[in-house]
C-alpha positions as CSV (number, residue, x, y, z in Angstrom):
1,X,0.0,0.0,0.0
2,X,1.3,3.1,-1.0
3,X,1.3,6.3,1.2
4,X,-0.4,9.7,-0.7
5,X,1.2,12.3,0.0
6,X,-0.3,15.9,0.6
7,X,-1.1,18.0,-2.3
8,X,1.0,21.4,-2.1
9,X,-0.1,23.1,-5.3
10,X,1.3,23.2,-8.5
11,X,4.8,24.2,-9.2
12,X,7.0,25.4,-12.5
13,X,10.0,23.8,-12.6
14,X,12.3,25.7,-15.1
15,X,16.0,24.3,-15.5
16,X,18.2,23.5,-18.8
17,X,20.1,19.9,-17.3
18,X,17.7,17.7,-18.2
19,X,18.4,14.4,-15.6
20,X,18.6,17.2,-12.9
21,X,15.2,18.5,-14.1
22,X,13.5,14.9,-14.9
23,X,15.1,13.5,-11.1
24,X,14.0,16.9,-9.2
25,X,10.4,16.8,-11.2
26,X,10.1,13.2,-9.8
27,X,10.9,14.0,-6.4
28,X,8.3,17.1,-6.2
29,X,5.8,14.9,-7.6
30,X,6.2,11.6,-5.6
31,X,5.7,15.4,-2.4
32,X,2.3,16.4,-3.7
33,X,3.7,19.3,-5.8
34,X,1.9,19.1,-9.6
35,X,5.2,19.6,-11.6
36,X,5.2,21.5,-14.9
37,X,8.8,21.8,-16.0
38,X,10.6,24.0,-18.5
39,X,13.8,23.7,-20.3
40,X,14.3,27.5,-21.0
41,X,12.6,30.7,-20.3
42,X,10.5,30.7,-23.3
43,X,9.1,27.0,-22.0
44,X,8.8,28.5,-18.8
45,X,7.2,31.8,-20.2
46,X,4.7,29.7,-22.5
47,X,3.6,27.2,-19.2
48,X,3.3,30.0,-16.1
49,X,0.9,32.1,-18.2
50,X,-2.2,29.4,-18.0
51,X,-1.2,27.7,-14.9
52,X,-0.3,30.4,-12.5
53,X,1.2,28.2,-10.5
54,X,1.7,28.3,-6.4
55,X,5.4,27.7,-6.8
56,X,8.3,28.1,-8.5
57,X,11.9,26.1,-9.0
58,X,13.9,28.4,-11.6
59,X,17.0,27.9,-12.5
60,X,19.3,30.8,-12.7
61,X,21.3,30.2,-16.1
62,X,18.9,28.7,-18.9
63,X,20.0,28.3,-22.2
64,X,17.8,31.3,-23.8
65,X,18.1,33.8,-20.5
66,X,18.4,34.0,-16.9
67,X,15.7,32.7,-14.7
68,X,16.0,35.7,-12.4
69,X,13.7,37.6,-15.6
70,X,11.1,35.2,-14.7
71,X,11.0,35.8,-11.1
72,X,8.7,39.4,-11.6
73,X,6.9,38.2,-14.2
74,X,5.8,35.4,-11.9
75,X,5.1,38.1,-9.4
76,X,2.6,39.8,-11.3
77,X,0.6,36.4,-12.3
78,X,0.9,35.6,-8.6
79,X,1.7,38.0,-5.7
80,X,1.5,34.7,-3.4
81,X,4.2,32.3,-4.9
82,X,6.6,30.9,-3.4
83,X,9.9,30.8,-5.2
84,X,13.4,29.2,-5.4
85,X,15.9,30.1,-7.5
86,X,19.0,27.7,-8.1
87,X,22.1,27.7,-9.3
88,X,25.8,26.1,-10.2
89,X,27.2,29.6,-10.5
90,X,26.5,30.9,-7.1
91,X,27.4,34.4,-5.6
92,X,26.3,37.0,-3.6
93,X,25.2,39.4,-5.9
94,X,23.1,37.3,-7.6
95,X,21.5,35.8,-4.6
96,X,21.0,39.5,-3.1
97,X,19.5,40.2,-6.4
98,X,16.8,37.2,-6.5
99,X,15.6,38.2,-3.2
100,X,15.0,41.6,-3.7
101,X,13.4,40.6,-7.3
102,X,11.0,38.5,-4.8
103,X,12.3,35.0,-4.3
104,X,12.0,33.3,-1.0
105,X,15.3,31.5,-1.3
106,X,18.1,30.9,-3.2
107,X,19.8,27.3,-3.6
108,X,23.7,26.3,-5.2
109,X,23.2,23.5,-7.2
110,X,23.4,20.1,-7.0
111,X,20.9,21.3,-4.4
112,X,19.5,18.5,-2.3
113,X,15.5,18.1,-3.0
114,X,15.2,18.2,0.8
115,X,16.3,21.8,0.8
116,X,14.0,22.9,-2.0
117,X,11.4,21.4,-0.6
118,X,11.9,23.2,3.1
119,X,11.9,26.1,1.2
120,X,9.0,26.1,-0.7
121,X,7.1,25.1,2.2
122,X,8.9,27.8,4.6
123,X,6.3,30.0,6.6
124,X,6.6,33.5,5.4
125,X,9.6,35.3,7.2
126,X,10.7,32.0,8.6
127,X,15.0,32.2,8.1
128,X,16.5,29.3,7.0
129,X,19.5,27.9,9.6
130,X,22.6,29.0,8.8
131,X,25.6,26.5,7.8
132,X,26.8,24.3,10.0
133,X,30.1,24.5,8.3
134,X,31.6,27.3,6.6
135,X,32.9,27.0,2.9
136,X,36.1,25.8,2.7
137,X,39.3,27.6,0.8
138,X,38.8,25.5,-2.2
139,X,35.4,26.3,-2.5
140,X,35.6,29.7,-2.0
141,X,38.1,30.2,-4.3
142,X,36.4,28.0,-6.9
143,X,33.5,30.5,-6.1
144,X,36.1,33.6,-6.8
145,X,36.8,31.9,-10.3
146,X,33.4,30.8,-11.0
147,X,32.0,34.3,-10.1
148,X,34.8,36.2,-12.6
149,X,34.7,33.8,-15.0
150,X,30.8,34.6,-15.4
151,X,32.1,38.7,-15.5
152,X,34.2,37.5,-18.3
153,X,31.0,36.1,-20.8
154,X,32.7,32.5,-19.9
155,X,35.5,33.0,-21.9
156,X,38.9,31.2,-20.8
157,X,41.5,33.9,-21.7
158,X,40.2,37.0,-20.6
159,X,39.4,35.0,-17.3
160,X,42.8,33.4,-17.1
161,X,44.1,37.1,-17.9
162,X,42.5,38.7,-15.0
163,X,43.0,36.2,-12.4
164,X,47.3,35.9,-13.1
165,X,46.0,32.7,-13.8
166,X,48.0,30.2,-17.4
167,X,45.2,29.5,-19.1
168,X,45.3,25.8,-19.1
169,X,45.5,26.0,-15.2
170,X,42.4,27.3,-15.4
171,X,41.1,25.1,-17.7
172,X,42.0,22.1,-15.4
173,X,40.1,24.0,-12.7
174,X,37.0,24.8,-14.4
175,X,36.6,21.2,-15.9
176,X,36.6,20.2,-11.9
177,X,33.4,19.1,-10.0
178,X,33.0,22.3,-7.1
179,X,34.8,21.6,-4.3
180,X,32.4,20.7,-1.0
């Protein structure tokens, strides 16, 4: 016998890695959230406009524009939604920026489904708990190169150029998994 979960309210799930997408749409289902997902910000455009929908998983970098655009527009359709924005290209500016656009969190990718779903579900004003562990050197200087590699329109040279960095060093770097 199978348990049935409680039904949250439908949710738009915008995000351009398609396993991460299909495994996250999965997980929000088998949670009681109707999923409707997007693979870029026109899909995600075309499916908010009839559904309205309660919540919102947008991913910060799609392939056609950045998910943070969508976060007013979903505003307007829906003064009440809950959103999460996510992302493998984290930083402060960005997050500072998604908040004040309106979203109620903001999530590094591979973000566990746990955490997305604690934040969709959140209580209005409720904090999240800070780390329990800071970032460690690696990571925030992965962050550093992430973050001006980005500034740079993701090109390898001009990055390499303004961090002091040989080119192929960074290359190495950037075809790393994040450091935890």
């Amino acid at each position: 016998m199978t348990e049935i979960a409680e039904h949250h309210g439908t949710l738009l799930l915008a995000d351009d890695d398609a396993s991460f997408r299909q495994r996250l749409a999965v997980t929000l289902g088998r949670r009681g959230f109707a999923v409707t997902t997007a693979a870029s910000l026109a899909e995600a455009r075309a499916a908010a406009a009839p559904l309205k929908p309660d919540f919102a998983v947008l991913d910060l970098r799609l392939g056609d524009g950045n998910g943070l655009e969508m976060v007013g527009e979903l505003r307007a359709m829906r003064p009440d939604i809950r959103i999460v924005m996510l992302t493998g290209y984290g930083n402060l500016a960005t997050a500072v920026a998604a908040v004040k656009e309106g979203a109620a969190d903001y999530l590094a990718k591979p973000a566990d489904p746990e955490d997305i779903i604690s934040a969709l579900l959140a209580t209005s004003g409720e904090r999240p708990e800070p780390p329990t562990e800071p970032m460690s050197a690696d990571r925030v200087r992965w962050e550093h190169i992430q973050r001006v590699y980005e500034l740079c329109d993701r090109n390898v040279s001009e990055t390499a150029r303004r961090l002091k960095m040989h080119r192929r060093t960074l290359q190495r770097i950037l075809a790393k998994r994040s450091p935890k």
